[in-house]
Backbone and ligand atoms as CSV (ligand in chain L), in Angstrom:
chain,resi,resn,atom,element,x,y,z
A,1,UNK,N,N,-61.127,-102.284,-2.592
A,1,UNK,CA,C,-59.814,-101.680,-2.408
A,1,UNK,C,C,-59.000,-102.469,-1.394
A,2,UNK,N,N,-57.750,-102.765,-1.709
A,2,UNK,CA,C,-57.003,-103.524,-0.751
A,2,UNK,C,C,-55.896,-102.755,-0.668
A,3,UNK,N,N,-55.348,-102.615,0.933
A,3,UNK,CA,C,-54.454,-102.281,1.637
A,3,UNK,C,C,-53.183,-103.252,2.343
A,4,UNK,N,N,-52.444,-102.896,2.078
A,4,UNK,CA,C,-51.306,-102.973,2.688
A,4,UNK,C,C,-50.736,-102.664,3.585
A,5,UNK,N,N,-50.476,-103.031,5.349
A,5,UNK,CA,C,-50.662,-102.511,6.308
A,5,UNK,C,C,-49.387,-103.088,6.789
A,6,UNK,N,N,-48.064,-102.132,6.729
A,6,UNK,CA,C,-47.111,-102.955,7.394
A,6,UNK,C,C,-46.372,-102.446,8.203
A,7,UNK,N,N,-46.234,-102.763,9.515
A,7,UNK,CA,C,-46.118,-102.044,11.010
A,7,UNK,C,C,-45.818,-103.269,11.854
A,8,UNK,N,N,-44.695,-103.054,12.795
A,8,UNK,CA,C,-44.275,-104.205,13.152
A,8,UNK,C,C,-44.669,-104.213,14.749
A,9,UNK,N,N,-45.405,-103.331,15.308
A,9,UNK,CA,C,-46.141,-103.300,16.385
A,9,UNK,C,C,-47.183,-103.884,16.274
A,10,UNK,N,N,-47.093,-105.402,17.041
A,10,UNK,CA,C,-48.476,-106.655,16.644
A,10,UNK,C,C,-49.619,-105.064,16.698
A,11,UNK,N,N,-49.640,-104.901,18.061
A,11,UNK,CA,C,-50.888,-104.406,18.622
A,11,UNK,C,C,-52.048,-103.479,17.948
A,12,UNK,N,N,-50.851,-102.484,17.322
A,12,UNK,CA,C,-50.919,-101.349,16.571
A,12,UNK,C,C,-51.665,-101.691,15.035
A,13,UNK,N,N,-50.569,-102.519,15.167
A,13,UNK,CA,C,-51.355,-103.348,13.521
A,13,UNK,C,C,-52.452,-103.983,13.290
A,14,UNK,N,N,-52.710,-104.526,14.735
A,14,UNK,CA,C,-54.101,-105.606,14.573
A,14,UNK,C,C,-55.059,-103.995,14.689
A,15,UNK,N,N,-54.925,-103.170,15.658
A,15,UNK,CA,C,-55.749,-101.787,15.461
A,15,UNK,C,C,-56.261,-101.477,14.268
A,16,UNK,N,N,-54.718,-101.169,13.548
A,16,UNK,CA,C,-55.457,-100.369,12.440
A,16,UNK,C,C,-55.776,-101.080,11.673
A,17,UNK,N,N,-56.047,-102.452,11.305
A,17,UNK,CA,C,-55.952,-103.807,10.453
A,17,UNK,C,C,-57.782,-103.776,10.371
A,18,UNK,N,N,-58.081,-103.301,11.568
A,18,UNK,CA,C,-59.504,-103.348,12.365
A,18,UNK,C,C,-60.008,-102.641,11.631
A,19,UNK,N,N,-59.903,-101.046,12.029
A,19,UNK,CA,C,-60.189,-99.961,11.855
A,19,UNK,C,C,-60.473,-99.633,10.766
A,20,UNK,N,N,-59.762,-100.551,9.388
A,20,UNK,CA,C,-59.527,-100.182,8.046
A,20,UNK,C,C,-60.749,-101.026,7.551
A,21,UNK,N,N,-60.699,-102.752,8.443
A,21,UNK,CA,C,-61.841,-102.835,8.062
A,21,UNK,C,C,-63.075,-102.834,8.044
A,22,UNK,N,N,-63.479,-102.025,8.933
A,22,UNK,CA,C,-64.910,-101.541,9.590
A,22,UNK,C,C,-65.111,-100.543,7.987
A,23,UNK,N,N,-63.827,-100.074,7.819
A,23,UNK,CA,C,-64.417,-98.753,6.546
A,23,UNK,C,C,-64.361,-99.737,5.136
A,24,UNK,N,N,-64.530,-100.791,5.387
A,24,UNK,CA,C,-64.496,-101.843,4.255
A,24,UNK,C,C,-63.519,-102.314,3.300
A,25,UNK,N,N,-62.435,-102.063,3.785
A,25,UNK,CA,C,-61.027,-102.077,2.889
A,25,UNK,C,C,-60.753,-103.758,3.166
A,26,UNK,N,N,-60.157,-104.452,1.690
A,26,UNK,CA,C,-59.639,-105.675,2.465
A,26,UNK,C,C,-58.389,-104.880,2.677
A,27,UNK,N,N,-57.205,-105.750,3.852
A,27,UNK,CA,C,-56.553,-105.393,4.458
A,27,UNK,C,C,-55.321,-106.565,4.657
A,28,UNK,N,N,-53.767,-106.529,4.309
A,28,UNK,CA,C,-52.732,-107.772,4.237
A,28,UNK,C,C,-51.810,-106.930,5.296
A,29,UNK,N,N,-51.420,-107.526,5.908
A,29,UNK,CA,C,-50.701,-107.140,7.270
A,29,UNK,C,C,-49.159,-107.410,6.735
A,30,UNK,N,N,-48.139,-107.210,6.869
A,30,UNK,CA,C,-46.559,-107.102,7.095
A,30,UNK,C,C,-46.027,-106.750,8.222
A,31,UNK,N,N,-45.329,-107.369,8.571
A,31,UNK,CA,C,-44.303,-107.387,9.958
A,31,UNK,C,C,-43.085,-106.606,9.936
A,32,UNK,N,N,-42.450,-106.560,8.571
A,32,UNK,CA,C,-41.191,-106.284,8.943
A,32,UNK,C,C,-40.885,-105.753,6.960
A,33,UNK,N,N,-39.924,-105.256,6.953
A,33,UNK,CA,C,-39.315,-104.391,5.686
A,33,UNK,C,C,-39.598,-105.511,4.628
A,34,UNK,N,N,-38.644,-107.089,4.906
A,34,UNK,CA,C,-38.407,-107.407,3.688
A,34,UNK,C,C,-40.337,-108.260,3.253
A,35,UNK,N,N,-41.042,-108.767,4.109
A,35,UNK,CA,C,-42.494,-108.956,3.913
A,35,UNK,C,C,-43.199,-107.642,3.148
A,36,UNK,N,N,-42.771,-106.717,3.550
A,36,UNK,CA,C,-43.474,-105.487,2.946
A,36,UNK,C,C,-43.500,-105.781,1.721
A,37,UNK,N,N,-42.382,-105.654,0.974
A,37,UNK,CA,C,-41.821,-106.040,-0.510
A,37,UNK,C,C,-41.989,-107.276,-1.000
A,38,UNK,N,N,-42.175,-108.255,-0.409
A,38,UNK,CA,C,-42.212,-109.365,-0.955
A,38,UNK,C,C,-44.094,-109.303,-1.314
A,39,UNK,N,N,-44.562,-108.772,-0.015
A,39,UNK,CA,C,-46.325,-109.188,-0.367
A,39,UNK,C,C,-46.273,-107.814,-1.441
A,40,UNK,N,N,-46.021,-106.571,-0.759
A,40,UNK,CA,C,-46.534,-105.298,-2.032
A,40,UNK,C,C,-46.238,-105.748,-4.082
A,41,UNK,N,N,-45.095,-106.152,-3.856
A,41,UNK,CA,C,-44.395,-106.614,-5.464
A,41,UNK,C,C,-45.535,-107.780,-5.598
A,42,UNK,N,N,-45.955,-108.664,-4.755
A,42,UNK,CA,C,-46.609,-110.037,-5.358
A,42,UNK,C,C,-48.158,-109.408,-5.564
A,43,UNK,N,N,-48.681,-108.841,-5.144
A,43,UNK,CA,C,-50.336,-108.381,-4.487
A,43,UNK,C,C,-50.680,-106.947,-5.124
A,44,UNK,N,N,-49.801,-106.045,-5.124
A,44,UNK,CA,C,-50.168,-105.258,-6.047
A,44,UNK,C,C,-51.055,-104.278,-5.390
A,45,UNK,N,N,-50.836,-104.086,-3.856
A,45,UNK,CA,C,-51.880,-103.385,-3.422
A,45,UNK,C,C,-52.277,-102.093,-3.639
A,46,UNK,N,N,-53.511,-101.892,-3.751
A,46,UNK,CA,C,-54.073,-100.482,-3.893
A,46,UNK,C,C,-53.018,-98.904,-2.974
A,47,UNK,N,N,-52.652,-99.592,-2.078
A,47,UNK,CA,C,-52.449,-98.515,-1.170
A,47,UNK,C,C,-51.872,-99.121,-0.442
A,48,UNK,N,N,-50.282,-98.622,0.110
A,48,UNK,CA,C,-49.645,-99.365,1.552
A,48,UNK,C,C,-49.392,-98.078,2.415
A,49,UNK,N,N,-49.628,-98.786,3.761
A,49,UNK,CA,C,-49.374,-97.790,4.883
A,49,UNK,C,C,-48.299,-98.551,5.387
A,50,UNK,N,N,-47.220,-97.722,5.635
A,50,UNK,CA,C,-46.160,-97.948,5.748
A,50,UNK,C,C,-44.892,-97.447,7.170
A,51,UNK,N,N,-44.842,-97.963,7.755
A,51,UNK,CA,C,-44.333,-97.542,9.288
A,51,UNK,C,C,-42.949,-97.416,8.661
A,52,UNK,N,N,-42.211,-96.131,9.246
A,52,UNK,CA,C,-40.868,-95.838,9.206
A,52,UNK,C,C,-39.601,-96.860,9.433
A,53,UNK,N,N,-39.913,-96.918,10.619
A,53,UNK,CA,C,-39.158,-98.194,11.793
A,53,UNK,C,C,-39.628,-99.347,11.825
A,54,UNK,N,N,-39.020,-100.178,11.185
A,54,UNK,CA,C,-39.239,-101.441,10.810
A,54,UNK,C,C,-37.880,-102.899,11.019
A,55,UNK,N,N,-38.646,-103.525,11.641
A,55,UNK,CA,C,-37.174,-104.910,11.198
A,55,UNK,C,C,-36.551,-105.079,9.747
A,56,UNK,N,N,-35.655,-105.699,9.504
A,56,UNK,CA,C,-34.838,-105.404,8.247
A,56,UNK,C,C,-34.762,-104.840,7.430
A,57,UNK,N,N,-35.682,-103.991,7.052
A,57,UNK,CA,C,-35.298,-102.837,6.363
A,57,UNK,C,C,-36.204,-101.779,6.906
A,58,UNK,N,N,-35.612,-100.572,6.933
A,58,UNK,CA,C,-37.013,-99.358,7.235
A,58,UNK,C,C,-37.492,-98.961,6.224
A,59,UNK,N,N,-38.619,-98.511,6.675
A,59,UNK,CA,C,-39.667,-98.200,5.477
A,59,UNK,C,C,-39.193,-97.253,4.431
A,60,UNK,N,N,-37.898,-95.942,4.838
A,60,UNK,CA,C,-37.906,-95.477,3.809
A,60,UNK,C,C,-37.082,-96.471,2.444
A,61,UNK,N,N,-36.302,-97.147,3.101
A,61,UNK,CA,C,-35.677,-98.492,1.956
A,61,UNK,C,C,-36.704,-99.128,1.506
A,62,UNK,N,N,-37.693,-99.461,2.220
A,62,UNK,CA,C,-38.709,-100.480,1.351
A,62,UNK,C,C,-39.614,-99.136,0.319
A,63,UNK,N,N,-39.797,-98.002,0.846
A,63,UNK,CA,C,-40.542,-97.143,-0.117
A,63,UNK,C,C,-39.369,-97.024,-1.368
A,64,UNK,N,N,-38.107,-96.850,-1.334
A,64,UNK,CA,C,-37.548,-96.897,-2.526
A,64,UNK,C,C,-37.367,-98.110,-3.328
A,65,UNK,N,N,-37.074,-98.467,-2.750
A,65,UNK,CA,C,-37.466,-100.489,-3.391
A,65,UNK,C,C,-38.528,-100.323,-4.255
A,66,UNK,N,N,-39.685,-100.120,-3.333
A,66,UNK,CA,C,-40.698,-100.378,-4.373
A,66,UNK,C,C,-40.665,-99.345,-5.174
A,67,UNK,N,N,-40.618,-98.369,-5.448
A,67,UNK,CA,C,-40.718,-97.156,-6.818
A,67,UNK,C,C,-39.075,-97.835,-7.290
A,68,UNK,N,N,-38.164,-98.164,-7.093
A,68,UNK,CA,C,-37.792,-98.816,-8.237
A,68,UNK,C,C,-37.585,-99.830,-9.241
A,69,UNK,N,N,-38.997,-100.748,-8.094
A,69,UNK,CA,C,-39.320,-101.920,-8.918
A,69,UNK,C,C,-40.718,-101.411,-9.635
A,70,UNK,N,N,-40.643,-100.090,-9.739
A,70,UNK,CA,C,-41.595,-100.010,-10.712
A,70,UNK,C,C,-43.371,-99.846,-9.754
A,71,UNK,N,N,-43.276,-100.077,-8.873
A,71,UNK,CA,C,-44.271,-100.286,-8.090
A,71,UNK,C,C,-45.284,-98.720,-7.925
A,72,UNK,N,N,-46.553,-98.292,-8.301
A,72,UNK,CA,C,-46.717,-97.062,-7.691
A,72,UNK,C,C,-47.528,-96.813,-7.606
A,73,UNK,N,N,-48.263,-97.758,-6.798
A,73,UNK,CA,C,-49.232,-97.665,-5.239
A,73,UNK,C,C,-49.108,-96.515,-4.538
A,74,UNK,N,N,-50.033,-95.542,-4.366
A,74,UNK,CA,C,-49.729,-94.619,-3.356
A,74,UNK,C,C,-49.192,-95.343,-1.653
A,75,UNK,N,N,-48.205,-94.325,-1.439
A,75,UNK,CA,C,-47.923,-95.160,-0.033
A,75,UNK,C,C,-47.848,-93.876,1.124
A,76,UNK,N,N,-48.695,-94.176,2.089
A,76,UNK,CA,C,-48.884,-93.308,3.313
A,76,UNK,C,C,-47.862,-93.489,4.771
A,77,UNK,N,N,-46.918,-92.912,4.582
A,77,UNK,CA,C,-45.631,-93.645,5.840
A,77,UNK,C,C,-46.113,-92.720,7.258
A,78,UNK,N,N,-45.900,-94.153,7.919
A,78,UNK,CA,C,-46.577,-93.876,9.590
A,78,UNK,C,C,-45.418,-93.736,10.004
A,79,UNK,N,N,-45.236,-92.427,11.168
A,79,UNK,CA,C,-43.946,-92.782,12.056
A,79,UNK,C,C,-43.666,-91.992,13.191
A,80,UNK,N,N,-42.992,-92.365,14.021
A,80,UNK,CA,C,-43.579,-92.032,15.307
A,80,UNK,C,C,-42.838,-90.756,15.448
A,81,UNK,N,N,-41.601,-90.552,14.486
A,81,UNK,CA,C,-40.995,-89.683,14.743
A,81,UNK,C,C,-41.175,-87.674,13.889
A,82,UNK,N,N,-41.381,-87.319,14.118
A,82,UNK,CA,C,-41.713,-85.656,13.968
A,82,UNK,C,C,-40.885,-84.799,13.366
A,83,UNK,N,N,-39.759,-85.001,13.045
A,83,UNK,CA,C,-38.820,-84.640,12.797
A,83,UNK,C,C,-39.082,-84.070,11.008
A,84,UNK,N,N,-38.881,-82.582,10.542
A,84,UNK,CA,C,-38.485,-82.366,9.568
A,84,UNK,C,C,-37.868,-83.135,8.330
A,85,UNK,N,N,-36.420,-83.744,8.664
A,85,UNK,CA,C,-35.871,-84.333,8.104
A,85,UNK,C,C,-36.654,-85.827,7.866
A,86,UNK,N,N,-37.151,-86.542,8.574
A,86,UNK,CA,C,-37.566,-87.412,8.720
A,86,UNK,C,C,-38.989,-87.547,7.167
A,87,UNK,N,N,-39.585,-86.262,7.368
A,87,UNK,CA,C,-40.486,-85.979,6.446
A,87,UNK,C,C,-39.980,-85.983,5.064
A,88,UNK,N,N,-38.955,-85.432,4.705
A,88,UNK,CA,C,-38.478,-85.173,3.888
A,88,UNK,C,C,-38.024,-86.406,3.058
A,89,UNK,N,N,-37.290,-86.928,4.068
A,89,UNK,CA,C,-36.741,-88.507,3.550
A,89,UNK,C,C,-37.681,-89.328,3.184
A,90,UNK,N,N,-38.845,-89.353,3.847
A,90,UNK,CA,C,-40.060,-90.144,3.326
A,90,UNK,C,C,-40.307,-89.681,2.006
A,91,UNK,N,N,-40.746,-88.401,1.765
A,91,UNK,CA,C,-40.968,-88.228,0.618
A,91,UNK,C,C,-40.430,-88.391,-0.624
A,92,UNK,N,N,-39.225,-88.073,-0.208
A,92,UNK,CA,C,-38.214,-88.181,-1.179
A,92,UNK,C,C,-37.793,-89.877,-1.806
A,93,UNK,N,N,-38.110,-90.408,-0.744
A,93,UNK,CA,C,-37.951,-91.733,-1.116
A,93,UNK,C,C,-39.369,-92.627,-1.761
A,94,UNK,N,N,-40.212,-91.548,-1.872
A,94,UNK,CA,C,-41.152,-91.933,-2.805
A,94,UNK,C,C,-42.632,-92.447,-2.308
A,95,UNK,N,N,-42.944,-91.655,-1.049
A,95,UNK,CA,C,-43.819,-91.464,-0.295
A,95,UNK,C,C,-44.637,-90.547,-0.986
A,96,UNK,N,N,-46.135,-91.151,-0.818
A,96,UNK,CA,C,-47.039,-89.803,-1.188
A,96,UNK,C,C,-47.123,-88.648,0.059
A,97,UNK,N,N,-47.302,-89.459,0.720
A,97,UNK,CA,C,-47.926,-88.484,2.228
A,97,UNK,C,C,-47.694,-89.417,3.516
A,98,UNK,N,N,-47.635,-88.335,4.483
A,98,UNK,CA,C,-47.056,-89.182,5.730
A,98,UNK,C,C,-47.589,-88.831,6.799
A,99,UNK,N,N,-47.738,-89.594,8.051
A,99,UNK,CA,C,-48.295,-88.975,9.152
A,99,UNK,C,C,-47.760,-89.473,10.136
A,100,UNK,N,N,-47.408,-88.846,11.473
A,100,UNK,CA,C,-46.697,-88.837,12.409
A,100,UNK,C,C,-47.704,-89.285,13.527
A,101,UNK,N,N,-47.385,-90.510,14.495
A,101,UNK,CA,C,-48.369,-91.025,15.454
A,101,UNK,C,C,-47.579,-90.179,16.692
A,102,UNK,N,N,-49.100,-90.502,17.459
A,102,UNK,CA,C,-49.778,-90.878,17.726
A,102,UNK,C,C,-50.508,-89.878,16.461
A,103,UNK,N,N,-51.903,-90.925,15.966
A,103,UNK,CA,C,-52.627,-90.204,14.787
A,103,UNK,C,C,-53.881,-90.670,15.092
A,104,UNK,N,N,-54.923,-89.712,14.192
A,104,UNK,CA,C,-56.168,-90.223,14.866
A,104,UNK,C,C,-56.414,-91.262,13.511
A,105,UNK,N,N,-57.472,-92.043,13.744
A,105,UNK,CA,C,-58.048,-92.912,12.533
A,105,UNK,C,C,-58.910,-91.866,11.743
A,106,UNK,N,N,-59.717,-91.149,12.321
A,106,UNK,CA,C,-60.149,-90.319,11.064
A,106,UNK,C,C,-59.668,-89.524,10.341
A,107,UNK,N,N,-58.509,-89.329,10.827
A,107,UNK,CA,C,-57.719,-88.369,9.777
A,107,UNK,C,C,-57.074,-89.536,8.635
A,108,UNK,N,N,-56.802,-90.436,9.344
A,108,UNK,CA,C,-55.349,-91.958,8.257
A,108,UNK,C,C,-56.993,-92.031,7.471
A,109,UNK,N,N,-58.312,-92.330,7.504
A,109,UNK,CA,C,-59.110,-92.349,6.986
A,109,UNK,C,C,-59.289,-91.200,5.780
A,110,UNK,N,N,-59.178,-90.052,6.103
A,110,UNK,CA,C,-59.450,-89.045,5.328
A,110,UNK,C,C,-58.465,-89.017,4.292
A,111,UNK,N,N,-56.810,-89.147,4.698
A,111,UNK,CA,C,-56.208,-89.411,3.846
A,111,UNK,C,C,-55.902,-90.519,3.090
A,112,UNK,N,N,-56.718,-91.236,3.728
A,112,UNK,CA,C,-56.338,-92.577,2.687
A,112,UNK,C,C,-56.983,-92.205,1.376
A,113,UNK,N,N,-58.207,-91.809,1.928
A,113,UNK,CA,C,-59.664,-91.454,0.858
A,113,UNK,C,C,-58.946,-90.306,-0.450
A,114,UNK,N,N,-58.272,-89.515,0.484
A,114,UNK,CA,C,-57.700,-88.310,-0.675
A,114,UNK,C,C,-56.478,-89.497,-1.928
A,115,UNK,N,N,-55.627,-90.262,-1.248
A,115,UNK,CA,C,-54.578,-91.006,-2.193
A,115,UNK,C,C,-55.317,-91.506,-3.013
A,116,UNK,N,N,-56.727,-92.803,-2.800
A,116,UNK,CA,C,-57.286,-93.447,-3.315
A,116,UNK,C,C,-58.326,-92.655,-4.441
A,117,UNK,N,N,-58.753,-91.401,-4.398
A,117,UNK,CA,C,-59.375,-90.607,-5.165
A,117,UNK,C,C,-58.631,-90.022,-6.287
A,118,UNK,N,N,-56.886,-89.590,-5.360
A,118,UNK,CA,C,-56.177,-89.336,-6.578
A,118,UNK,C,C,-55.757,-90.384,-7.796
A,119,UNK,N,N,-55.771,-91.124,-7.443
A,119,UNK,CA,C,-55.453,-93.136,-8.200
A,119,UNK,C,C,-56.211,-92.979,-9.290
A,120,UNK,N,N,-57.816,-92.956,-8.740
A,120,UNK,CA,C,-59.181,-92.984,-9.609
A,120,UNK,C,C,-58.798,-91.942,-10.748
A,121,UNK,N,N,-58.267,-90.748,-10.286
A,121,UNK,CA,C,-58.267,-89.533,-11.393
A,121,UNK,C,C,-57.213,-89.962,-12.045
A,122,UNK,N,N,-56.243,-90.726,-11.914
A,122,UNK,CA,C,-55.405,-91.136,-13.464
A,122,UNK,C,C,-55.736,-92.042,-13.554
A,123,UNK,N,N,-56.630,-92.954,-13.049
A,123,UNK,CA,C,-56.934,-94.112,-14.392
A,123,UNK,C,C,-57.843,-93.727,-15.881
A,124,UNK,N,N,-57.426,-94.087,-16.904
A,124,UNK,CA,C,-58.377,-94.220,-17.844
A,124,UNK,C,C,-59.683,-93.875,-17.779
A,125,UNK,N,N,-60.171,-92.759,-18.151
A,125,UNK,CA,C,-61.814,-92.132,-17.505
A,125,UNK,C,C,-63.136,-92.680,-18.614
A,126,UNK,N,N,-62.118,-93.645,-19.460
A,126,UNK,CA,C,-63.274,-94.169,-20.404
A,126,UNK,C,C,-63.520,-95.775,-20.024
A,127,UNK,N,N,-65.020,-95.524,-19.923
A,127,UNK,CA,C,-65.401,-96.922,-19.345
A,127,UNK,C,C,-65.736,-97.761,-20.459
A,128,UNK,N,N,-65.718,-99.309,-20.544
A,128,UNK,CA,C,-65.744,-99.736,-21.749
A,128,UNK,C,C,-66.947,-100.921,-21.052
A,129,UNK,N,N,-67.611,-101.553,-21.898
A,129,UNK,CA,C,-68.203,-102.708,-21.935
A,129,UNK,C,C,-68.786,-103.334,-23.180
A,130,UNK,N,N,-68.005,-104.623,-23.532
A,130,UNK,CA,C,-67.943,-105.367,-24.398
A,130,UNK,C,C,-67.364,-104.244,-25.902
A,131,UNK,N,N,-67.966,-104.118,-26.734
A,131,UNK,CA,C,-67.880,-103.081,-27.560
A,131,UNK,C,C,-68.472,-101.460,-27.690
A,132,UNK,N,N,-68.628,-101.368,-26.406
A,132,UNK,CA,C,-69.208,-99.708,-25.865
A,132,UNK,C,C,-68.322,-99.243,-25.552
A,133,UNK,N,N,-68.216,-97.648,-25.759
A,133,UNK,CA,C,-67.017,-97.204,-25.011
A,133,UNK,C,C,-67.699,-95.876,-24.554
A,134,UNK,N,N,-67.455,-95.020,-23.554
A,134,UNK,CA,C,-68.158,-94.129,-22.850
A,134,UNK,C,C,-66.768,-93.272,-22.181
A,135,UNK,N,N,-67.055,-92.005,-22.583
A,135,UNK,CA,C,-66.283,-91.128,-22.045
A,135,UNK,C,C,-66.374,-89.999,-21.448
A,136,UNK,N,N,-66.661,-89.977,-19.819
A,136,UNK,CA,C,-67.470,-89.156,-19.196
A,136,UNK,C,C,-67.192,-87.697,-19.486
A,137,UNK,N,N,-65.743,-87.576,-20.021
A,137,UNK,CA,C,-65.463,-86.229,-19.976
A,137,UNK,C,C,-65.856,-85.687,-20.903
A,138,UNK,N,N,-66.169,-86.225,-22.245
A,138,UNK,CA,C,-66.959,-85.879,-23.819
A,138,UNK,C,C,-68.058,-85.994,-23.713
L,1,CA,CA,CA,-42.198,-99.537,13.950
């Protein structure tokens, strides 16, 4: 599973860059809005975590960007700010789920696990190999 980690706080980022991969995730770092989009559209990542407040574009522009390039990676928006509205706009702009820092890692863990489980349940539940086909739910 590869992640998308784009947060323009070096420090923060090399943290959770860490953190993600101790739980075995590969992991592509972004600095700033328009990197977000340029690596998410090229890479295709499983999952981006996505900081609000960002250099050239904020995250909720880069979360609409990408759902209207078609893109739909679950995306988890980090942000420092608490605010109702703030929530809302994330979502609306095409956020799965969001969490407000200071946050713990086992929780961004737990939810990563819930996005990435939901992914699994719409892919195709029939497994194929070569000319076998297997369908767990039949
Ligand atoms: Ca930020």
């Amino acid at each position: 599973m590869r992640i998308l980690v784009v947060e323009d706080e070096a420090k923060l980022a090399r943290a959770i860059k860490k953190a993600l991969e101790l739980q075995k995730y590969a992991v592509d770092l972004a600095e700033d809005g328009q990197e977000a989009l340029d690596v998410a559209l090229s890479e295709a990542p499983d999952l981006i975590l996505l900081d609000a407040m960002l250099p050239k574009k904020d995250g909720f522009r880069v979360c609409r960007e990408l759902r209207q390039a078609g893109l739909h990676s679950p995306i988890l928006m980090l942000t420092a700010k608490g605010q109702i509205q703030d929530k809302i706009a994330g979502l609306d702009a095409g956020a799965d789920d969001y969490m407000v820092k200071p946050f713990s890692f086992e929780e961004l863990f737990a939810r990563i696990r819930a996005l990435l489980r939901r992914l699994g349940q719409d892919k195709d539940p029939v497994l194929r190999v070569a000319d076998l086909e297997l369908n767990p739910q039949t």
